[in-house]
N, C-alpha and C positions, 0 to 999 in steps of 0.2 A: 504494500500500500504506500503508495506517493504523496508524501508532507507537499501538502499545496499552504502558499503565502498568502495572505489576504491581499490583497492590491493597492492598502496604504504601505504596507511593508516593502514595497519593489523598489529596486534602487531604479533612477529617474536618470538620465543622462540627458543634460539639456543641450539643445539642437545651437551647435555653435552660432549659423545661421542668423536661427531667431536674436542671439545676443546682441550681432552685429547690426543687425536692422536695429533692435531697439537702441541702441549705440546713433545710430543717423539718424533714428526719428526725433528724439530728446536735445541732439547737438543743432539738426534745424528746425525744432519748437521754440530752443534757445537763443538762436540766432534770428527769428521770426520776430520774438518778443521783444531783442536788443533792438531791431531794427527802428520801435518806435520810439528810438533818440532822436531820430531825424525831427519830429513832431515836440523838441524839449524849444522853449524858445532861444532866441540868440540875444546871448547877452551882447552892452554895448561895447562892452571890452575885445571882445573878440572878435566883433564885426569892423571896428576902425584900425583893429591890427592888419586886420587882412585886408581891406581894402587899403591901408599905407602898405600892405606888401606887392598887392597889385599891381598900383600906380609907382612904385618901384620899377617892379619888373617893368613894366611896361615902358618907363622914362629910358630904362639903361637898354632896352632893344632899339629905341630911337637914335639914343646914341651913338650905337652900336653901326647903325645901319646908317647914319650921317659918317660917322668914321671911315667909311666901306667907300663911300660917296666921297668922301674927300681923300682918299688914295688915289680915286680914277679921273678928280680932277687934276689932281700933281701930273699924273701919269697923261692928262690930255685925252683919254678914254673915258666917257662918261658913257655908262649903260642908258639906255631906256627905262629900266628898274628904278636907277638912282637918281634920275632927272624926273620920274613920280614923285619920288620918294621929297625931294626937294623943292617941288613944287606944291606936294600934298602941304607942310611944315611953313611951307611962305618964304624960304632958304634959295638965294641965289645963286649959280652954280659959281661960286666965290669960295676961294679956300678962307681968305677972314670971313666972310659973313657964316662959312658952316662951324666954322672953328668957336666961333662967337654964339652960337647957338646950341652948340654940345656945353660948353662952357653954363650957358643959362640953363638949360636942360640937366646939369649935373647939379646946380648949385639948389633947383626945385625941391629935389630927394635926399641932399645932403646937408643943405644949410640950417642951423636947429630955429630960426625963428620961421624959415620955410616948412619944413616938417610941422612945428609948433601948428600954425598958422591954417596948413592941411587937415590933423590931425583936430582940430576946435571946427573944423568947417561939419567933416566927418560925424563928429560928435553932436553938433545942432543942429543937422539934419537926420539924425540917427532916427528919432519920433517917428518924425514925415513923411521916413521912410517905411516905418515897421506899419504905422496907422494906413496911408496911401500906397502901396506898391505901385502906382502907374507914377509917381513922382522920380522912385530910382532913373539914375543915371547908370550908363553902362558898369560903372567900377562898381557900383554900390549892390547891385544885381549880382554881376560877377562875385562879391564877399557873400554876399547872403546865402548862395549856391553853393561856394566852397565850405562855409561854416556848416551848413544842415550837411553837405558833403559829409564831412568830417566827423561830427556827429552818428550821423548813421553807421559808418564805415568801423567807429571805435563802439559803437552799439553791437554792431552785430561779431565784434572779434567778442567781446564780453557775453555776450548771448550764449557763444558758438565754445567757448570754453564751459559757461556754466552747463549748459544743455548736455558737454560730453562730460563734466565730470558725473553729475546725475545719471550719465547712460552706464559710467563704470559703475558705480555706486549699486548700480540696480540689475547687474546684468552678472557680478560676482554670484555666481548661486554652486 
């Protein structure tokens, strides 16, 4: 006669499988949930840092690209490209007039009562901006975009960890 086990007594070998899915479902439940950082508002600190890092960037590719521009007029080759580019600016195809204008261009982003001066503009339109959105200016848009950017992107790495720790946690059996 054959000892039979009740079938609470059976040993259970769980289905590796199954661990791994619930391992992915919990890491993008978690990542789901981080996601609604995008929806945290933006503060004003963060939004006038990045809109001055913007208009940064943006100053030092002008520059960038008048410097280009003033190589090819030394050189008496002036592209098509850089005769937009200098006409786009108000810049005469003049090595002092481009040189004079990187100069101004540089001292916008670097001068601290020029930054100062950006920086307070930023700040008291910061409202105007958040209450009207048809008011932003491209830079301002541009910041607002990168901040929820940001936001969401560090929401869902924090989601997307807590979701897999929970999937280990739950999947140990």
């Amino acid at each position: 006669m054959a000892v039979q086990t009740p079938p609470s007594m059976t040993y259970y070998q769980p289905n590796p499988a199954a661990a791994r899915k619930r391992k992915i479902g919990l890491m993008a439940t978690g990542a789901l949930i981080g996601m609604n950082a995008y929806y945290l508002p933006v503060k004003k600190d963060a939004f006038v840092q990045k809109a001055f890092d913007i208009t940064k960037n943006d100053t030092n590719s002008q520059i960038k690209a008048l410097a280009k521009a003033a190589k090819e007029v030394e050189a008496k080759n002036l592209s098509t490209e850089s005769k937009m580019i200098l006409r786009e600016m108000g810049v005469s195809e003049d090595l002092k007039a481009i040189t004079k204008k990187c100069i101004e261009l540089d001292a916008k982003v670097n001068n601290i009562n020029s930054v100062n001066n950006l920086k307070i503009n930023f700040i008291n339109n910061y409202d105007a901006y958040k209450k009207h959105p048809s008011l932003m200016d491209n830079i301002s848009n541009r910041a607002y975009r990168e901040v929820k950017k940001t936001k969401m992107k560090w929401g869902l790495g924090i989601g997307a960890a807590i979701g897999l720790a929970l999937g280990l946690l739950t999947s140990s059996e």
